[in-house]
Structures are given as C-alpha cells and as structure tokens.
C-alpha angles and dihedrals in degrees: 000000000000115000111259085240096045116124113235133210102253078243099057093041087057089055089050095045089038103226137110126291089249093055099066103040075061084056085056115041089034099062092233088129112056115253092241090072104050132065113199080179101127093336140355116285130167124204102259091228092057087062090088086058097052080050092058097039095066101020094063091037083115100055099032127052114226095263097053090058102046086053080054098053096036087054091046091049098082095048093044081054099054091047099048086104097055129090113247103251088065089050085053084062094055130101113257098173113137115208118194111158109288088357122091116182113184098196089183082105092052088048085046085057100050091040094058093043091053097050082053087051094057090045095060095040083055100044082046118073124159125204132182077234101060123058094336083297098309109153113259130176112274116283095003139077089235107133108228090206087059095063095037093053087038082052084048089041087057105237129163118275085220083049085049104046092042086057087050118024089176091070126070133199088274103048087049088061093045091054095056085048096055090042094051087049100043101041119194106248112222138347102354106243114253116229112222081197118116112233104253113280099032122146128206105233091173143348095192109129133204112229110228115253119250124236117253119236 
C-alpha cells in the first residue's frame, strides 16, 4: 500500500477519494485541502493520507454546510500532519473525532475508505508491467499480452463480465476491476492510438474496397 506520505497523481488520488478528476483539481485551486498537502511542483500531486479528507469533504456535502467541512479539515490538518510518518494501520488507530461546538465528525470512516482504495491502487500498479517487447510497450496484465486499456474501456463500454472473461480466460473477476482501477488512475492522454492489427484468429474474407464517390459539381 502507498505510504501515508506518499505524493498522488491528482488522478490516482481521485480514484482513492473517489471522486471526479475535476474534484479534486477544486480541492486544489480552491484551498479546501490544506497546502501543506498538496505539491504543483511538475505536475499536481495530493498527500495520499489527505484523500480521506477529500472523501469526507463531498460525501457529507448533504449533511454539512461548507463551512462546517472545511473547520473540520482545517482541525484534522494538524493531526494528519503529525501522522504522515506513520503506516496506515497506526493512523487507523488514531483518533479522527472532530469536535466543533455541538458538532462532533468522526472522519475514521473517511480514513477506512482511503486505506482500503489504496490498497486497491497498489494492487493494480503491481498486476500492470510494460515492456518495448509486448505490445510496443502498452500495459498489459503481468505474464500475459492481454492490454489493460482494452478491459477497462470494454468495463466503460458496458459489456458483460461473462462476455469479458470469455474474450480473456487469463483474467478473473478481480483482475477486470483492477484493471478499471488502474485505468481510472493512469488516464490515456490524447487521441488513443488505433491498432491496424487484426484480433488473433481472424480471417481475411476480402480485401476488395470500395473507392469513395466523388461529389458531383
């Protein structure tokens, strides 16, 4: 599992709050997490411990008014702070309760949470590997060809997991939600790149084209 100090993508540390992208770049710019948790240096990347904070933040936007979380997070910060060197299941020890006048938060749900997507994030890092010899370098799940972007987008495309696991009997239930995970986390930049290769077992029927018609005039 990622180290409670360690830094995340702003990506993976939208998987591990579990929230959008987007939510967490507000989090950001916005100052709701404290400074101290965050580095813009090459890159945007939020303290992995202070994604439980980004949890609680959104998931009790019904219950709390905006003022109300950010007294919270801004109480918790220097706690958070002192336990950034210790493994998580010592943080998990710790006492998260939140006392504001007649208010009482206790965030340890919110830590629960991030502990156990995290451990879901190193899990994925570990069952991905890319090599110049496999696939031009394309992730792929350890000690098979099998393109982790292709089950996560056939996952997003909404296809059965029975349909999924009969296209790749290497993979198990597990594997196919890792694989979302590590997509979610490690987003393509740009246009994806499209294969001219034919899936194995293909056969050529015919080559014949059609040329395009031209317009008249």
């Amino acid at each position: 599992m990622p180290a409670v100090a360690e830094m995340l993508k702003a990506s993976e540390a939208a998987v591990v709050s579990r929230v959008s992208l987007r939510d967490v770049n507000r989090v950001i710019d916005e100052h709701i997490l404290p400074d101290a948790f965050v580095s813009l240096d090459n890159g945007r990347y939020v303290l992995a411990g202070a994604c439980s904070l980004i949890a609680f933040y959104f998931e009790s936007a019904k219950r709390l008014t905006s003022e109300e979380r950010l007294s919270a997070i801004r109480t918790a910060e220097p706690r958070l702070t002192r336990s950034r060197a210790l493994p998580w299941a010592a943080l998990l020890r710790e006492d998260w309760t939140v006392r504001d006048e007649f208010l009482t938060i206790d965030l340890l749900p919110f830590m629960k949470g991030a502990s156990e997507r995290l451990d879901d994030l190193a899990a994925a890092r570990e069952m991905v590997t890319t090599s110049p010899g496999i696939l031009g370098g394309t992730p792929v799940f350890q000690g098979t060809r099998v393109p982790v972007y292709d089950v996560a987008a056939s996952v997003a495309a909404g296809h059965s997991m029975e349909r999924i696991l009969a296209a790749w009997p290497s993979l198990d239930v597990r594997k196919v939600r890792l694989a979302t995970i590590y997509a979610e986390a490690n987003p393509l930049r740009g246009r994806p790149r499209v294969s001219g290769d034919l899936p194995e077992g293909s056969v050529i029927i015919t080559d014949r084209r059609v040329p395009r018609l031209r317009k008249a005039g």
